[in-house]
C-alpha positions as CSV (number, residue, x, y, z in Angstrom):
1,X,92.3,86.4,-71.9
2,X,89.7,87.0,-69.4
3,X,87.2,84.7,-68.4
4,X,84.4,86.9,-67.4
5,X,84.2,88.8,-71.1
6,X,84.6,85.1,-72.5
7,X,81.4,84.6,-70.4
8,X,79.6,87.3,-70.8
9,X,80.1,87.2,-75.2
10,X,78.6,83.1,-74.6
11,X,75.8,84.6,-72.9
12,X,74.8,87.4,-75.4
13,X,75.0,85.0,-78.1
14,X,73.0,82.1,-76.6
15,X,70.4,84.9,-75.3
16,X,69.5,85.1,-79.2
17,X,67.8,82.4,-80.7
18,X,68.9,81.0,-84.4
19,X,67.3,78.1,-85.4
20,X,68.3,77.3,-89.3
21,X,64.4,77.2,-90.5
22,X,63.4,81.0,-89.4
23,X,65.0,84.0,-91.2
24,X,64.0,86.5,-88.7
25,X,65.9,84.6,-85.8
26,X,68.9,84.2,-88.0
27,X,68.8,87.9,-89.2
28,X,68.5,88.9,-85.5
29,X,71.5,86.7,-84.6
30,X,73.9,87.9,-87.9
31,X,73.4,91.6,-86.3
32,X,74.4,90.2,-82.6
33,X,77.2,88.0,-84.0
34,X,78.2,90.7,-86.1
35,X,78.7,93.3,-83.3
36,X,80.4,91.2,-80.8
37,X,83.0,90.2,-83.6
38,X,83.2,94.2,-84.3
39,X,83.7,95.0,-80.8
40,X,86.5,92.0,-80.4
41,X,87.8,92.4,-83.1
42,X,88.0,96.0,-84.3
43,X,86.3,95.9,-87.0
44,X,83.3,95.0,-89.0
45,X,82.6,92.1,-91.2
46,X,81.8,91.3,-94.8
47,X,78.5,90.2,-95.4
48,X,78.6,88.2,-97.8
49,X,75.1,87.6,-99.4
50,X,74.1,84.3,-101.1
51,X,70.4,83.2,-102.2
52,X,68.9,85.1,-99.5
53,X,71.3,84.6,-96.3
54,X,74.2,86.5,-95.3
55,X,77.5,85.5,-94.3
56,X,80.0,86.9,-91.8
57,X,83.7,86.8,-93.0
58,X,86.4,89.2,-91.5
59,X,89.6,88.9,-93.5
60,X,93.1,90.6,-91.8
61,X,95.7,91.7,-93.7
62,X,96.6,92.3,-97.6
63,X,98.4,89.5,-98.2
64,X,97.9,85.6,-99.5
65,X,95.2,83.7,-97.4
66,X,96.5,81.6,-94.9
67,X,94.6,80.4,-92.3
68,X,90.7,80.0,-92.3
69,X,88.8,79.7,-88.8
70,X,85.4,78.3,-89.4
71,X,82.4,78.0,-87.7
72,X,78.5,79.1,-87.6
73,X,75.8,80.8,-85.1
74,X,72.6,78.6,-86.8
75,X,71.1,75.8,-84.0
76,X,68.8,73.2,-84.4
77,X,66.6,75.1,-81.7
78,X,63.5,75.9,-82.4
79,X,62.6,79.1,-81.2
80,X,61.3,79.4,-77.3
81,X,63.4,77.4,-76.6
82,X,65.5,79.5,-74.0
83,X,62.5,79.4,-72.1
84,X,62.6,75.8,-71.2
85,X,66.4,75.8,-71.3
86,X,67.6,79.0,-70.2
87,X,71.3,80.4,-70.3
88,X,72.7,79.7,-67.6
89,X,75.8,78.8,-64.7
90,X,76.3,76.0,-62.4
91,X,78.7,74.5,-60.6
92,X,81.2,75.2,-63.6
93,X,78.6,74.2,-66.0
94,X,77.6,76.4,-68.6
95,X,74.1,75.3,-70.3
96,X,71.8,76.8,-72.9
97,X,70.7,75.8,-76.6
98,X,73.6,76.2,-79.2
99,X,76.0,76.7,-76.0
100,X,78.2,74.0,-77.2
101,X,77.2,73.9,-81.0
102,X,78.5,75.9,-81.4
103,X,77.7,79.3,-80.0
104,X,80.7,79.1,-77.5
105,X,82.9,78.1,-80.4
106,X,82.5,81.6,-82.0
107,X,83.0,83.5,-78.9
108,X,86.5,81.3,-78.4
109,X,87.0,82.0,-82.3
110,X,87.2,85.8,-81.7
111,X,89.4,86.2,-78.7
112,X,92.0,83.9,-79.9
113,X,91.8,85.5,-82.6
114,X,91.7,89.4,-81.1
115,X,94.8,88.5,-79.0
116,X,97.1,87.1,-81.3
117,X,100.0,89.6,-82.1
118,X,99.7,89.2,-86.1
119,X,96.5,88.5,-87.7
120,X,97.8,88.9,-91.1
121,X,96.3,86.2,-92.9
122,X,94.0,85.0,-91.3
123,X,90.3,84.7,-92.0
124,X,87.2,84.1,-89.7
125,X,83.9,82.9,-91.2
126,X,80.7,82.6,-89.1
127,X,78.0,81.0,-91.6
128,X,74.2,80.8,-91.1
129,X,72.9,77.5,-92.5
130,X,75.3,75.0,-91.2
131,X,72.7,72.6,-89.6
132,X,71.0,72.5,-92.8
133,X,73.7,71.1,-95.3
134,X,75.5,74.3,-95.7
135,X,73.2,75.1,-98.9
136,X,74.1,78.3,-99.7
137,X,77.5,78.6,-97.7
138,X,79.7,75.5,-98.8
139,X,80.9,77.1,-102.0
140,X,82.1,80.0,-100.1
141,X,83.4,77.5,-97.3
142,X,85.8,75.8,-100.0
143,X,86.7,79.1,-101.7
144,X,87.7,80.7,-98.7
145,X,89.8,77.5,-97.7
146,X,91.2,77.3,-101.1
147,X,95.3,78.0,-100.7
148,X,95.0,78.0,-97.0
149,X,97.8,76.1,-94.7
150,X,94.8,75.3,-92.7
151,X,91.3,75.2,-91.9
152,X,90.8,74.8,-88.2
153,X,86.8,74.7,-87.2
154,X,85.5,75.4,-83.8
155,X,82.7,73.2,-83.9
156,X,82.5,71.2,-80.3
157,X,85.3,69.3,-78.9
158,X,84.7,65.8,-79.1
159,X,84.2,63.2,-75.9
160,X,87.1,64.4,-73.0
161,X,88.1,67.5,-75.4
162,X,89.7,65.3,-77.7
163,X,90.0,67.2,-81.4
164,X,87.9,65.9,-83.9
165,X,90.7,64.2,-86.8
166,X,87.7,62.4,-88.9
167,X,85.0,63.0,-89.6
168,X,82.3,60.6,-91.9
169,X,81.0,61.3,-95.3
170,X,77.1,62.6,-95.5
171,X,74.8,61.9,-98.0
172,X,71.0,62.5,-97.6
173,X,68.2,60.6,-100.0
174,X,64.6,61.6,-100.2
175,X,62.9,57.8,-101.9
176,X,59.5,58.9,-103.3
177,X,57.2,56.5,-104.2
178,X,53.8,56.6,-106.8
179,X,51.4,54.3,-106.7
180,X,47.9,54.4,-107.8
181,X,44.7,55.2,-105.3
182,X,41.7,53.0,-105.0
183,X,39.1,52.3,-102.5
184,X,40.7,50.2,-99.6
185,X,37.0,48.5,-98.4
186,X,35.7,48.2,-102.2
187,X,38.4,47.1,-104.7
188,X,41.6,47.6,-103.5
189,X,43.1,45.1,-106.0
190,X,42.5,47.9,-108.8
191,X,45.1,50.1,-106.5
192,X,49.5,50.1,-106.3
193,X,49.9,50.4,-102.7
194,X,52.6,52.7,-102.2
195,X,53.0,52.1,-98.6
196,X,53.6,48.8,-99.4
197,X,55.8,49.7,-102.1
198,X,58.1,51.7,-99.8
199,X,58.5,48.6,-96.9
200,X,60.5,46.6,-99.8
201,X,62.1,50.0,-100.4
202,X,62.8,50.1,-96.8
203,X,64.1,46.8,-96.3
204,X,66.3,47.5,-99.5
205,X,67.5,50.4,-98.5
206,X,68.3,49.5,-95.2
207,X,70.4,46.2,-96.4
208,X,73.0,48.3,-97.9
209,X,74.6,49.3,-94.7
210,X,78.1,47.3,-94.0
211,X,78.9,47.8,-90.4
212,X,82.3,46.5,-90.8
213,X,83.4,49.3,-92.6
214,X,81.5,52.0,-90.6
215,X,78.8,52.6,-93.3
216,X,75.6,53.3,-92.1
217,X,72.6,53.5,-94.3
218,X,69.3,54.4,-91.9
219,X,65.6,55.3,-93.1
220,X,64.2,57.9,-91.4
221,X,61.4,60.1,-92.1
222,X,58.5,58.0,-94.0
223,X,55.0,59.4,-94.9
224,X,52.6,57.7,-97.0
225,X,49.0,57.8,-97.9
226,X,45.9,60.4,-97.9
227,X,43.2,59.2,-95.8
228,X,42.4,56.1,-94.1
229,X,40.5,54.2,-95.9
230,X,42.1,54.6,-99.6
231,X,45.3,52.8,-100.9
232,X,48.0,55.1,-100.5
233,X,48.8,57.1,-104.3
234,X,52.2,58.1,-102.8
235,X,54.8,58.4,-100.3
236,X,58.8,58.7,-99.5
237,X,61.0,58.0,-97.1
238,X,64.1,60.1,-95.9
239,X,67.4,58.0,-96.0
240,X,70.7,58.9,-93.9
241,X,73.2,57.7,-95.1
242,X,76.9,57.7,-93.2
243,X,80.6,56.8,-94.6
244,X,84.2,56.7,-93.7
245,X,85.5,57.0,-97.6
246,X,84.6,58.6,-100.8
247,X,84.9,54.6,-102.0
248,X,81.8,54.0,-100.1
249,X,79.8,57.3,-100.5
250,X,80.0,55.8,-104.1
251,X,78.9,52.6,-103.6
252,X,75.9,53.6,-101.9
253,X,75.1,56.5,-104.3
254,X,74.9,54.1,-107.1
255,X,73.0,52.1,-104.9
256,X,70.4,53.8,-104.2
257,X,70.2,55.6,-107.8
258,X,69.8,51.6,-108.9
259,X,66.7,50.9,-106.8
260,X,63.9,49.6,-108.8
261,X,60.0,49.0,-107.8
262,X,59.0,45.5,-106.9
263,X,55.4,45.9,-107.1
264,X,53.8,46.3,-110.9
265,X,52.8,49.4,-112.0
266,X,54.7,51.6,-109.1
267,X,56.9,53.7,-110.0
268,X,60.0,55.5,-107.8
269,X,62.0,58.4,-107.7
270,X,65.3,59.1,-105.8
271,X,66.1,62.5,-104.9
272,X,69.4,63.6,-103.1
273,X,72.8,62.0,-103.2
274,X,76.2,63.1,-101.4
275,X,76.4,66.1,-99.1
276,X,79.3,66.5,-97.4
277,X,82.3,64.2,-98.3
278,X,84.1,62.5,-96.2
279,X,87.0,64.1,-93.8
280,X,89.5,61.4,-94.2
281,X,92.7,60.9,-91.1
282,X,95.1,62.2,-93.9
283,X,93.6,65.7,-93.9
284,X,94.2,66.1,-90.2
285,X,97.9,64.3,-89.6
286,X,100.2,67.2,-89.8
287,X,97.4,69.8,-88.1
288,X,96.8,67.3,-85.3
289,X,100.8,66.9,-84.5
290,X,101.1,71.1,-84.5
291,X,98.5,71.0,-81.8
292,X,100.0,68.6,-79.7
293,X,103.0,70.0,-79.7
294,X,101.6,73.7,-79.4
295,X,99.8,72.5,-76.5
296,X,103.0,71.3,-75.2
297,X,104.9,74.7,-75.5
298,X,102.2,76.2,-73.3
299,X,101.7,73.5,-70.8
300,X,98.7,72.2,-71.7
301,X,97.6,68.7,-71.4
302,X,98.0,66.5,-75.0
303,X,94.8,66.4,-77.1
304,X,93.6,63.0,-77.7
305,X,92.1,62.3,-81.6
306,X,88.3,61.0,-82.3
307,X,86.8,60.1,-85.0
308,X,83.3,60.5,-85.2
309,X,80.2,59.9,-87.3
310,X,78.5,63.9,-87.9
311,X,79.4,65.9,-90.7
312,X,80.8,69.8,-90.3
313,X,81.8,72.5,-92.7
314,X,85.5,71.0,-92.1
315,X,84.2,67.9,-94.5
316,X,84.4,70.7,-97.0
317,X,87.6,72.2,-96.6
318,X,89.0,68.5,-95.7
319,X,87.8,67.6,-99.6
320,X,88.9,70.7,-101.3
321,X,92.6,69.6,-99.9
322,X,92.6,72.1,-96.9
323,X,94.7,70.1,-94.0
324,X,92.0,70.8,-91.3
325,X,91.4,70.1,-87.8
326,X,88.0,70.1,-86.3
327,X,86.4,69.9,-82.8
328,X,88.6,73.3,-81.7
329,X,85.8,75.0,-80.0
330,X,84.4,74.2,-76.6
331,X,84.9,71.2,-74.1
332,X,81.6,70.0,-73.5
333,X,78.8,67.9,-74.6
334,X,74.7,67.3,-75.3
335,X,75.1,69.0,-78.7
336,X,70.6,69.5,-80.3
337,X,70.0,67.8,-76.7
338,X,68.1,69.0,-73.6
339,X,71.7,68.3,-71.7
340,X,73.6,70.6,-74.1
341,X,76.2,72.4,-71.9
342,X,79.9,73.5,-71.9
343,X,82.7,72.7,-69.3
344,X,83.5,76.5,-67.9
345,X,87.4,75.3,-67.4
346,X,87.8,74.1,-70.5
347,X,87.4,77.7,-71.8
348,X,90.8,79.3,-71.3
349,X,92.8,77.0,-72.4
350,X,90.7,76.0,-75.5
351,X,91.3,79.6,-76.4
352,X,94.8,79.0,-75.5
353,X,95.1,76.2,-77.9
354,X,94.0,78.1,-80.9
355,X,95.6,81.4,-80.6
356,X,99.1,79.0,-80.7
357,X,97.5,77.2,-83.4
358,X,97.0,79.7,-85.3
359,X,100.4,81.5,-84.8
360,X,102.1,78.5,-85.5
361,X,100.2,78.0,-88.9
362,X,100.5,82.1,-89.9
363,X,104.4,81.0,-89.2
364,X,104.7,77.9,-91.5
């Protein structure tokens, strides 16, 4: 593989902006995506077209299915943000937004993919919405990894280039709270003070984190109120919730769905529930020892195994049955941060690692 086209493919991809929120961006970036796979690859995707967004998937071969490699060109960037954080080289480190999640992911995706000698079987799919929940992508995600011998997903490398084995269970809440408005200098005893309503909520919600078991259950995003001087009608509060088993993504569902208001007369509602399930060790076990021992065969250093608390498109295929392996694409770190960057000599051998993964799969 050459480095300097490796390069050159991050750099044309990172050059376009693709923040999740703005259609335009994202249609700009599915034509540039799109293209470089074309040109790598030799030849053009699918688009695949759900509620409004379109999908990349290149399939190879007539055959059965066998190996999906996953990823997606969507950031958390807003756009102008290459102008405070431009592309960019030094001193072997590569930086730009979406450079390490997970725009340098796709470009490793496609030459290990372009050099392999059989492709047969093989699938790649670049999706758009990602760093949104995967809305409109996750039932193509799971049929696409339905029957496959593997899912392996180029999202970034975990801490040292260690591949990501585990990966916790998502499940996002919206709390919204009604109340009743009344003048706050006059006769704020005729009002239900929302805002007051959602700091029990708060200190409910937050109590049903267990730390011993990884669970993490954080408020996040609270709003409440319409003008100073009125007792607040309404609010909600986002919750975050985190979890290393389906056992306690349960729990915690029922949970919340079991909150009740404490003040009289205020009312609640609770919106949301599980997003992503959890990516349990067992989905990983017989993926993780391939790679170790394909990095062996070509004299590559063993990769370590991380768990780690964000959620990928590999929780999907992971809870379909898929044996995945995530945390394939670049070596790196500073993913939606202003360090973002990616480890130039990790590149090569990252590809490396997958095109032997892959062959060794297409082989089982």
């Amino acid at each position: 593989m050459d480095l300097t086209a490796l390069l050159g493919d991050i750099e044309a991809l990172v050059s376009c902006e693709s923040p999740s929120s703005d259609p335009a961006a994202l249609a700009r970036s599915t034509e540039v995506v799109a293209a470089l796979g074309e040109r790598r690859l030799g030849a053009a995707p699918e688009r695949v077209a759900v509620d409004g967004r379109i999908h990349l998937r290149w399939r190879f071969g007539n055959g059965p299915r066998r190996v999906l490699v996953l990823g997606h060109h969507d950031t958390v960037w807003p756009l102008g943000s290459l102008a405070a954080h431009p592309y960019g080289i030094s001193d072997g480190v590569l930086r730009g937004p979406g450079c390490v999640d997970m725009k340098a992911g796709l470009v490793l995706a496609m030459h290990a993919i372009a050099g392999l000698p059989d492709r047969s079987g093989v699938t790649l799919l670049i999706t758009c919405d990602e760093e949104l929940g995967s809305p409109t992508s996750r039932e193509l995600v799971e049929s696409e990894a339905a029957g496959c011998a593997a899912a392996l997903v180029l999202e970034a490398a975990a801490t040292g280039g260690a591949l990501k084995t585990q990966r916790k269970g998502v499940s996002r809440y919206r709390v919204r709270v009604h109340g009743r408005a009344a003048h706050a200098g006059l006769e704020p005893e005729r009002g239900v003070n929302a805002t007051v309503e959602l700091a029990h909520q708060v200190l409910a919600i937050a109590a049903l984190a267990d730390p011993a078991r990884g669970t993490t259950v954080t408020p996040t995003l609270l709003t409440a109120g319409a003008s100073e001087n009125t007792v607040p009608a309404a609010g909600e509060v986002a919750v975050d919730v985190r979890v290393g088993d389906a056992a306690e993504q349960q729990r915690v569902d029922t949970a919340m769905h079991a909150l009740r208001p404490v003040l009289p007369d205020a009312t609640l509602e609770i919106l949301g529930g599980p997003n992503r399930p959890p990516m349990e060790a067992s989905a990983s076990t017989s993926l993780f020892a391939r790679a170790v021992e394909v990095a062996r065969d070509l004299g590559l250093p063993e990769p370590a195994a991380a768990s780690v608390g964000g959620g990928s498109d590999g929780n999907f295929t992971a809870g379909i049955g898929t044996p995945t392996l995530d945390g394939l694409g670049a070596v790196g770190g500073g993913a939606h941060a202003d360090d973002e960057h990616v480890l130039v000599a990790g590149l090569l051998p990252r590809a490396a690692l997958v095109a032997g993964l892959i062959t060794d799969r297409l082989r089982a």
